[in-house]
KEMAR-22004 format. One record per residue (C-alpha): x, y negated, z; residue number from 1. Coordinates in steps of 0.1 Angstrom, whole numbers, plus 5000, padded with zeros to 4 digits. Last residue first. Layout:
<nodes>
NODE    u    v    w pos
NODE    X    Y    Z NUM
...
</nodes>
This chain:
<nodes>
NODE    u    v    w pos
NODE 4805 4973 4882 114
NODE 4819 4945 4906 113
NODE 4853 4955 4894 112
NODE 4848 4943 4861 111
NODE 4859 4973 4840 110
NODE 4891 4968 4819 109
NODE 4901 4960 4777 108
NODE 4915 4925 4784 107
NODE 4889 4906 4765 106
NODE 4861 4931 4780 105
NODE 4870 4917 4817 104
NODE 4870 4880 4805 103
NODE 4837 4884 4788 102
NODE 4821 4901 4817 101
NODE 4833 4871 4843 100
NODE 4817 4848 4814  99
NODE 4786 4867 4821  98
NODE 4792 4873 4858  97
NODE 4795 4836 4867  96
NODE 4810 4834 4902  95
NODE 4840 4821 4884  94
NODE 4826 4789 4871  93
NODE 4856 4777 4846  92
NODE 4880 4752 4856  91
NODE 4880 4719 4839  90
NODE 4912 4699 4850  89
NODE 4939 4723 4850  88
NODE 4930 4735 4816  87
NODE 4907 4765 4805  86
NODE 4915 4799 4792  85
NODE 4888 4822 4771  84
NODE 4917 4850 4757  83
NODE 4929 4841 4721  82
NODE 4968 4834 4732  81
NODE 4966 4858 4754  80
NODE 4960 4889 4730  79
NODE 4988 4867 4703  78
NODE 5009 4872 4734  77
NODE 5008 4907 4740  76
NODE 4993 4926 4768  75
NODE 4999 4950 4791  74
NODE 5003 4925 4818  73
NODE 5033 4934 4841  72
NODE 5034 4910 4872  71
NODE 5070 4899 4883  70
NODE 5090 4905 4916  69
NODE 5115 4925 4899  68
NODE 5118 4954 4924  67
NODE 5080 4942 4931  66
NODE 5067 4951 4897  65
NODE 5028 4946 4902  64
NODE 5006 4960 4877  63
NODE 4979 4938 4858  62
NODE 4949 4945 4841  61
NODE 4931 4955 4872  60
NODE 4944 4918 4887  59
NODE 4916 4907 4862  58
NODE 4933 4873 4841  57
NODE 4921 4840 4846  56
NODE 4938 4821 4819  55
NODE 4953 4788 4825  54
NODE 4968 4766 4795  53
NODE 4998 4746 4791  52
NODE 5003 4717 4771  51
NODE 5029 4702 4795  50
NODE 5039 4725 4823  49
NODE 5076 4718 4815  48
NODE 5069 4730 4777  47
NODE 5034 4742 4765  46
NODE 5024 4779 4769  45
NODE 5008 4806 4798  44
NODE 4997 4796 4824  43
NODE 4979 4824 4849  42
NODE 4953 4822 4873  41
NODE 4950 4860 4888  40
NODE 4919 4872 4893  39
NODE 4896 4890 4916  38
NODE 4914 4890 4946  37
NODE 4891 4915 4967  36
NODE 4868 4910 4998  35
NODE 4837 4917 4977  34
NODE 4816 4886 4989  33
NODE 4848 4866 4996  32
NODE 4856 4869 4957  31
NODE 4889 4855 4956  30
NODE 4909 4835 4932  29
NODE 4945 4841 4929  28
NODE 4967 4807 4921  27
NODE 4995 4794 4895  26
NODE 5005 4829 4885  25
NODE 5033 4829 4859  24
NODE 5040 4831 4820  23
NODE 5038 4857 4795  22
NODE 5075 4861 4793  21
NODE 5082 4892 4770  20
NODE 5097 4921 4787  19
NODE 5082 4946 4759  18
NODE 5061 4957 4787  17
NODE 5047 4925 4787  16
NODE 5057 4903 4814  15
NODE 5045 4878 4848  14
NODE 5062 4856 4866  13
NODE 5055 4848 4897  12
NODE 5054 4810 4909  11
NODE 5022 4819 4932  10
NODE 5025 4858 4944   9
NODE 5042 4849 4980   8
NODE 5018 4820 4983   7
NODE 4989 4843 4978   6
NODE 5002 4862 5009   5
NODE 5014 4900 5000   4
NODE 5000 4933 5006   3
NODE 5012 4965 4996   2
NODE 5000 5000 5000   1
</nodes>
């Protein structure tokens, strides 16, 4: 088992499997109803955090690599690239299970509330 503060995960970065750099987690957002991280906020793109974008990614679709203290995401970056992101500034309703659905089907896993 392994559990880790959200500050010890923010700043990670997260690969492919290919060892491509995907970006890092900016923040974990938490369904208190479920008691479970649902996802991960990553940002991915732009230069010195300029024209970035976020994705919220399932932590399913992600494996933790704490020798390397990175997040694998099966994923390439053309997948990422056409995921639903947002920007800093207009943040998508989480508790939304349609868009939650979309998200979840994007990355090829279950929502974890099924």
């Amino acid at each position: 088992m392994s559990i880790f503060s959200a500050s010890t995960i923010s700043g990670d970065k997260v690969v492919n499997r290919e060892g491509e750099n995907l970006g890092d987690i900016k923040d974990l957002m938490v369904d208190l109803d479920n008691g479970r991280v649902a996802y991960a906020v990553l940002e991915f793109g732009g230069f010195l955090g300029m024209g970035s974008k976020l994705f919220a990614v399932p932590l399913s679709a992600m494996e933790l690599d704490t020798e390397n203290k990175q997040f694998i995401f099966d994923q390439n970056k053309e997948t990422l690239q056409s995921a639903p992101g947002f920007d800093k500034d207009d943040w998508p309703n989480f508790t939304d299970r349609t868009w939650g659905a979309s998200v979840h089907s994007h990355y090829g896993v279950r929502p974890y509330w099924e």
